[in-house]
N, C-alpha and C positions, 0 to 999 in steps of 0.2 A: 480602198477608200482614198477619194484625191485629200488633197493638202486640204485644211480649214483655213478661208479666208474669214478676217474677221472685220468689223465697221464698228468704228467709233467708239471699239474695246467693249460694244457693249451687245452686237448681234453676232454669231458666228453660223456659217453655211459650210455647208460641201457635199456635194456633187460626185453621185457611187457609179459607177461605173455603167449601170441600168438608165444613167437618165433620170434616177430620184435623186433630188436636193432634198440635203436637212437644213432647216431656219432654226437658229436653237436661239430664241432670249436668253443672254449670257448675264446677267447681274443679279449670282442668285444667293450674297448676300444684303438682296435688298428685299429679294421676292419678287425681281423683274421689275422693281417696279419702273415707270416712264418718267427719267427726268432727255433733259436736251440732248444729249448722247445716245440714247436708246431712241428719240424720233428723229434725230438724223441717220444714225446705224437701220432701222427698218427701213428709212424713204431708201438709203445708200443700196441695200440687201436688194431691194424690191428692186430697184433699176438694174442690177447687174445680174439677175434673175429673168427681165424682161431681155436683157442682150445675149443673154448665156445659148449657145447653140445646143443640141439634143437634151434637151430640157423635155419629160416627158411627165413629174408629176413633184409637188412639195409637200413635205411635212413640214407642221410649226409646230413648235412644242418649246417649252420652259424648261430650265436649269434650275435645280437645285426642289425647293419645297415648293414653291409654285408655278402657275401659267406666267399670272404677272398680277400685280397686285395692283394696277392703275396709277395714276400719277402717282410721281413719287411726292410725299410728304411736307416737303422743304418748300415744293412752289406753293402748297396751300399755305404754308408758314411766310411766303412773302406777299400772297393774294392777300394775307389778314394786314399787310402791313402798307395797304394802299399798293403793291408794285405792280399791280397790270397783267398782264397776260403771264403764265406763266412762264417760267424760264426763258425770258428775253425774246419768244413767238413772236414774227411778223402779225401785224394787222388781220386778225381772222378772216375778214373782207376777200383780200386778195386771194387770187385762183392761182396759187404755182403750179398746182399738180393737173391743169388740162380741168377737169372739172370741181377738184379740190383743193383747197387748204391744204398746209402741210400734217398738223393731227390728224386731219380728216384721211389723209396718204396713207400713213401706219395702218388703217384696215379696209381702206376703200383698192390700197395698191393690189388685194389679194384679187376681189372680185376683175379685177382690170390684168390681172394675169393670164396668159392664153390657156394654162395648162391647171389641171387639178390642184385645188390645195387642201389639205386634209389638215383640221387642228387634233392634235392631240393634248387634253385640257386636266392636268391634276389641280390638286389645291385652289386655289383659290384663282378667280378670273373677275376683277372688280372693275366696274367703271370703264374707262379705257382701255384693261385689258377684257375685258368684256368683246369691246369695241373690234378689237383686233381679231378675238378669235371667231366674232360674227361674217369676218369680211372673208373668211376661208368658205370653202365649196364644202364642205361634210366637218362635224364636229365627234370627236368618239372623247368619252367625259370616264376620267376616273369614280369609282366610287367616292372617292373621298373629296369631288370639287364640289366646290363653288361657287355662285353666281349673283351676280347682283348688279342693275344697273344703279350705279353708286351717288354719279353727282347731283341730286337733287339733298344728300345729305351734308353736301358742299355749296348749296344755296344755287348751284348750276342744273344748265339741262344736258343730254347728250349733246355733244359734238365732233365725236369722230365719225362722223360713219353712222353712228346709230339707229338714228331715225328710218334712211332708208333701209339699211340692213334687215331692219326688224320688222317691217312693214310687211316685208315677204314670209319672216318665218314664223309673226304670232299675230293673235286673232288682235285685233285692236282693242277693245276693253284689256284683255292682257297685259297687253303693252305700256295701253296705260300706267294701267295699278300697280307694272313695275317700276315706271317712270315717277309715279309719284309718289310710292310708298316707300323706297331703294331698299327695300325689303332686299333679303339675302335667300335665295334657292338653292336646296341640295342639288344631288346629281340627279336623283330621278325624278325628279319634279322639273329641270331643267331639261329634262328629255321626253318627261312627259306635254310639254306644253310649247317645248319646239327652237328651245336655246341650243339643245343640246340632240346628235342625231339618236345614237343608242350608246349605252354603256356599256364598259367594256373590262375587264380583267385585267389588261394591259393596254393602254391607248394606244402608248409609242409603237408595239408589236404590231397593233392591228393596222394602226396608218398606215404604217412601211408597209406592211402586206398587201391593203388595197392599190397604195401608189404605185410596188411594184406588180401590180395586175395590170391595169393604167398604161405602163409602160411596157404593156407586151401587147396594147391593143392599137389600131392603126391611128396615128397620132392627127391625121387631118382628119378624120371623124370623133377625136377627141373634142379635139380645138374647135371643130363644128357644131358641137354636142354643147361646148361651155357657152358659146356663142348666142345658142340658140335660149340657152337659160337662162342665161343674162339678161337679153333682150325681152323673155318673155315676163321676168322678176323688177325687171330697174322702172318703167312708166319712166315719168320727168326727172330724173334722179339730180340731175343738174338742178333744181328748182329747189328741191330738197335740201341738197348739200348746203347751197346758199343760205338757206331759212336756218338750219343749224348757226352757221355762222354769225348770222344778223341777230339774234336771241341769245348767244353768247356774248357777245362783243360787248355787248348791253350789260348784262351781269358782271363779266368778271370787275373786279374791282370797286364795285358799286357800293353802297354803304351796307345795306345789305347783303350782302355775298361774304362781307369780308366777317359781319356778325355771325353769319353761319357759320364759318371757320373758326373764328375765334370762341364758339360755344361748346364747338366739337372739341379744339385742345383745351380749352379751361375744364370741361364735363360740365356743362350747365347747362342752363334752360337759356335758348335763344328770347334776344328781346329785339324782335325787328321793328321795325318804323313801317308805317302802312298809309 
């Protein structure tokens, strides 16, 4: 097993000897969840992953009790207090990443990967980590996860990645009525309806498994193969990403957004303005 390198103390990788990398979310007493750290350590992971030579398959997979819990806590504690974007985020507007934003990076950088990425998903995958583990090529789900697109209980819409992610793998009314109810899904209803591929015994076991299969088959017909699924899965994805964007930028901070927040941590009945 090479050395673990690690980003931003908060993603750690390393790279077996076959050509499999492991992505492991490193902050697992938070439950993964995403504060600033953890969306520079994934953009960080993702580009040194994109230069890494015999690179043939990744697994992502969560430390400790969960995937990742989705934003961490503290920025919706500063979105209730008027502060703007969470944790100090550039202007959602702006394209860093070639056709995305920088949150939109954290699960869109998987799909823009040359090579397989395989999630392996326990406990819990909310919101943004949701986000992330849609942007992987196969999903294998513990019994015991999780699922829920979370921010609409945050007065927000998706905006990592979501929208287009999802487009490909649930029927639209679905999609919907998880967007707008942020209703929570077990594991087999998440697999039954297309978050999740099949369920598994052991996620971590079976990922590595496929990955190292992946990495014993001819790597330009891999990379041909992701290519062609991409291309056949993404339509205008560029148009998409934006439209995330533009509909967030809009909410966060807004008087409303920040009521949502603030109803969640008091436990009360939101009182919006209409």
């Amino acid at each position: 097993m090479a050395e673990t390198q690690r980003f931003h103390d908060r993603v750690a990788l390393q790279l077996d000897d076959d050509g499999v990398a492991q992505l492991r979310l490193s902050r697992p007493d938070k439950m993964n969840a995403i504060d600033a750290g953890m969306f520079a350590g994934l953009v960080a992971a993702a580009e040194a992953l994109q230069a890494m030579r015999g690179l043939h398959a990744v697994v992502l997979h969560g430390e400790g009790r969960a995937f990742c819990a989705g934003l961490d806590m503290a920025s919706f504690g500063r979105m209730s207090e008027g502060g703007g974007v969470a944790n100090g985020l550039n202007d959602l507007l702006e394209r860093t990443h070639g056709l995305a934003n920088q949150p939109q990076q954290v699960a869109w950088a998987w799909r823009e990967l040359q090579v397989p990425v395989i999630a392996a998903v326990h406990g819990v995958a909310f919101g943004g980590g949701l986000q992330i583990a849609l942007g992987a090529d196969v999903r294998y789900l513990a019994a015991d996860a999780r699922m829920s697109v979370m921010e609409m209980h945050w007065g927000l819409v998706p905006d990592m990645a979501g929208i287009p992610l999802m487009r490909e793998l649930l029927r639209s009314d679905v999609a919907r009525e998880l967007v707008f109810s942020a209703r929570i899904v077990d594991a087999e209803e998440a697999c039954r309806i297309g978050l999740g591929t099949r369920l598994c015994a052991d996620p971590l076991a079976e990922a590595l498994a496929l990955a190292r299969g992946v990495a014993g088959r001819n790597p330009d017909a891999v990379r041909g193969a992701k290519r062609l699924l991409n291309q056949a899965a993404d339509g205008d994805a560029a148009s998409l990403l934006m439209a995330e964007s533009v509909e967030q930028a809009k909410l966060i901070g807004s008087a409303n957004q920040r009521e949502a927040v603030l109803a969640v941590m008091e436990k009360r009945a939101a009182r919006f303005q209409d």
